[in-house]
N, C-alpha and C positions, 0 to 999 in steps of 0.2 A: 661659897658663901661670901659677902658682903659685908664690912665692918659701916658700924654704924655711923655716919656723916661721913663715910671715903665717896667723892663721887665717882660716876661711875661714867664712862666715856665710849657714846656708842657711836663711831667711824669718827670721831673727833669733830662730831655739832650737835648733841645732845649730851648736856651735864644732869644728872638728877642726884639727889641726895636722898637716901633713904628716909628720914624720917620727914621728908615732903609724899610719902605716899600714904601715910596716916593711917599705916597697918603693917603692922609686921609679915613680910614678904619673902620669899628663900628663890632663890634658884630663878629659873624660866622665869616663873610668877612674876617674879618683881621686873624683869624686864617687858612681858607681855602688861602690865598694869602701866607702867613710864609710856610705852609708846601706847596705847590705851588714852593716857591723861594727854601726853605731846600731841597726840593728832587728833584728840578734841579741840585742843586749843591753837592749834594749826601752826605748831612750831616744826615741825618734821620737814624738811629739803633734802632733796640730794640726794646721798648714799641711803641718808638714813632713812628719808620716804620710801625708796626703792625697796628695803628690808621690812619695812612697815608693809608695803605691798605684799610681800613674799607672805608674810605672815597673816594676810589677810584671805591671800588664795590656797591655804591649809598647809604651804610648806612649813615646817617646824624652823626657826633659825636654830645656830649654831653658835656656840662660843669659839671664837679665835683663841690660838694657845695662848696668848696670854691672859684669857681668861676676861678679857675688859672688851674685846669689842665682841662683834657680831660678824662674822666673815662674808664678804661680799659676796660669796659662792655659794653662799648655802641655802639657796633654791634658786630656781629660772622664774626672774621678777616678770611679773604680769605687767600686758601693756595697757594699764590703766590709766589714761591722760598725760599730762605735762608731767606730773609727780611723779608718776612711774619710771619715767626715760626724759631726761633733757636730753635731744638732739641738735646736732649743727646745719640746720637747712643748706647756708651759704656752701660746706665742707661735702657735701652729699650733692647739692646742684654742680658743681667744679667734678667731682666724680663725673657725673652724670654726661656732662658735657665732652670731655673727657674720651670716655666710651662713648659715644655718639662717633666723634672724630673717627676716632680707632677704626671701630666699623666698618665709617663710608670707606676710609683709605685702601681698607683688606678687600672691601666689595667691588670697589672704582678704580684701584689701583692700575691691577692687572690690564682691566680694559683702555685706560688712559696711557699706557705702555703700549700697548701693542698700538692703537691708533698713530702714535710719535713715531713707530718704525713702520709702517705704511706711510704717511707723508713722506717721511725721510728717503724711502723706496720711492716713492713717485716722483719728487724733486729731481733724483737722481738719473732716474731713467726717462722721465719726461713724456707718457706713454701717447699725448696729445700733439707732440710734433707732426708733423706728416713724415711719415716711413719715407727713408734713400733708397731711393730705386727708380724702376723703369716695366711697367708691363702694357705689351700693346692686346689690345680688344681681340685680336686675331692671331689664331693658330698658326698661321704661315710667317710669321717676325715675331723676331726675340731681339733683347736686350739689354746690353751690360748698365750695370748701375750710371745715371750721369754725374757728369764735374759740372758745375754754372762758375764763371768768375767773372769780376766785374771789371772792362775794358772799355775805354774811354768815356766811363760815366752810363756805361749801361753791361746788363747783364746778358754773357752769351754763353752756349750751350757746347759742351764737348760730351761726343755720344758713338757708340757704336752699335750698329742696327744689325742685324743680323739675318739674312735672307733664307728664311726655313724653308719657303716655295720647290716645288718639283719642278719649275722652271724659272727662267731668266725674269728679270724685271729691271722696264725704266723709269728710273725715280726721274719726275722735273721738277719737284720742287716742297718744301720742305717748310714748315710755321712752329715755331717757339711762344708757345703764346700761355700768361697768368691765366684769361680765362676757362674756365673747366666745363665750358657750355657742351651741348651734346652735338652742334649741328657745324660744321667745321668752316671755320672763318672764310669770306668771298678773296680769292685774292685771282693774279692776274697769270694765268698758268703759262708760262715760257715753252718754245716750242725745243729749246734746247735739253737734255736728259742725260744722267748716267745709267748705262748699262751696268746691273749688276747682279753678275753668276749665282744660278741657284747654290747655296749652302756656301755662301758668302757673304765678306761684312761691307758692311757698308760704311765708310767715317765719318762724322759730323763733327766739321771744326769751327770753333768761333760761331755760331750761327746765333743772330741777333733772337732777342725774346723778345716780348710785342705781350702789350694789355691795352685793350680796347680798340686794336688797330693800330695803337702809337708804340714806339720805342719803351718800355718799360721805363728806361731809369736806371739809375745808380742803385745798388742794395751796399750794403756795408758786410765785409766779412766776418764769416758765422752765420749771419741772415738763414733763412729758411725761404728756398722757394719748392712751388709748387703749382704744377699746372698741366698744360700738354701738348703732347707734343704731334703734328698730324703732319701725315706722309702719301702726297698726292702722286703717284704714281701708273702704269700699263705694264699688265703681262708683256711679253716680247712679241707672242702671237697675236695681241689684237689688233683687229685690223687700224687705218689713221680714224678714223671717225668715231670707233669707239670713244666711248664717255672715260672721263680721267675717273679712276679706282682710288681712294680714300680711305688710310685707314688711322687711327689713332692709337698714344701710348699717353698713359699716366706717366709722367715724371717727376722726382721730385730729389731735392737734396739741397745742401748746403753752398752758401756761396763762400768761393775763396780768393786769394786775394791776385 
């Protein structure tokens, strides 16, 4: 109960005074009549709007123990316009935004990791160089990986050939060449030859490289060459007028110094 002229103080922005409700009032009533008269007259904000809502959507308020307020708890306020809930748009967009981020990073993360160690592998390993080595077209010659180094301003070949043939063969003559055409460069076949024994090697030292018919050039060490290598050659048994025999190797490797 309520003494008369004590006001009365509901979430501390509604004062009324008993004998402003121009009836003698007890209990609940006189608070359901204040906020009655306050939200006619459109003084109700804030907390105290929100419990005016409560009480409008059949929740019963509640006195706080001490007896003068109305406790904010005491029903789940309805979401009836601006009065019902002041919210923070700005505070809830910054959320928003926020988890947005979060998200892509958890979604994109993973994938944008694993992409950085694929490049990182590829830089490293370089999978676009042309492979170190040496393979000739034909079953009958093998061989060993080559060395290229650069001597007196052009690049020459150190190679070992390897004669897999069931018989002898005479090499006459031998082309180092960048271009990787399919039809084997014209050159002027020497009548002079090494003999060399089936399942034996053959050495190739210093032997000039050639692109376009010309001297190649200087390359700088670490350079990458690539190109090939063609070996004009006669079994032992062909007769003299036999056509010269022709065969090719891919070769390719680093130049050194």
């Amino acid at each position: 109960m309520f003494s008369a002229g004590k006001p009365i103080a509901f979430t501390g922005v509604v004062l009324l005074e008993k004998e402003k409700l121009g009836k003698e009032t007890h209990g609940q009533d006189a608070i359901g009549a204040a906020l009655e008269k306050a939200a006619a007259a459109g003084s109700l904000k804030g907390q105290a709007a929100i419990e005016w809502s409560c009480g409008r959507c059949g929740a019963a308020p509640r006195f706080a123990p001490n007896a003068s307020r109305l406790s904010p708890t005491a029903c789940t306020p309805s979401m009836l316009g601006q009065a019902a809930i002041e919210r923070t748009p700005s505070s809830a967009g910054a959320f928003s935004h926020g988890q947005a981020a979060m998200e892509y990073l958890m979604t994109y993360g993973w994938a944008l990791l694993v992409i950085a160690v694929v490049i990182s592998m590829l830089v490293l390993i370089n999978p676009f160089a042309p492979p170190q080595g040496c393979r000739f077209d034909d079953i009958g010659f093998t061989c060993d990986p080559p060395a290229f180094a650069d001597v007196a301003n052009n690049v020459v070949l150190y190679l070992n050939i390897y004669n897999a043939n069931n018989n002898n063969i005479r090499i006459f003559a031998l082309n180092c060449t960048a271009d990787k055409t399919s039809q084997p460069p014209d050159i002027a076949i020497p009548t002079a030859f090494t003999l060399v024994p089936r399942q034996a090697n053959y050495t190739v030292l210093a032997w000039p490289c050639y692109r376009n018919g010309l001297p190649m050039g200087s390359l700088s060490p670490g350079s990458d060459f690539s190109g090939k290598l063609w070996v004009y050659y006669k079994n032992e048994e062909d007769p003299g007028s036999y056509p010269i025999r022709v065969v090719s190797a891919i070769i390719s490797g680093k130049v050194s110094r």
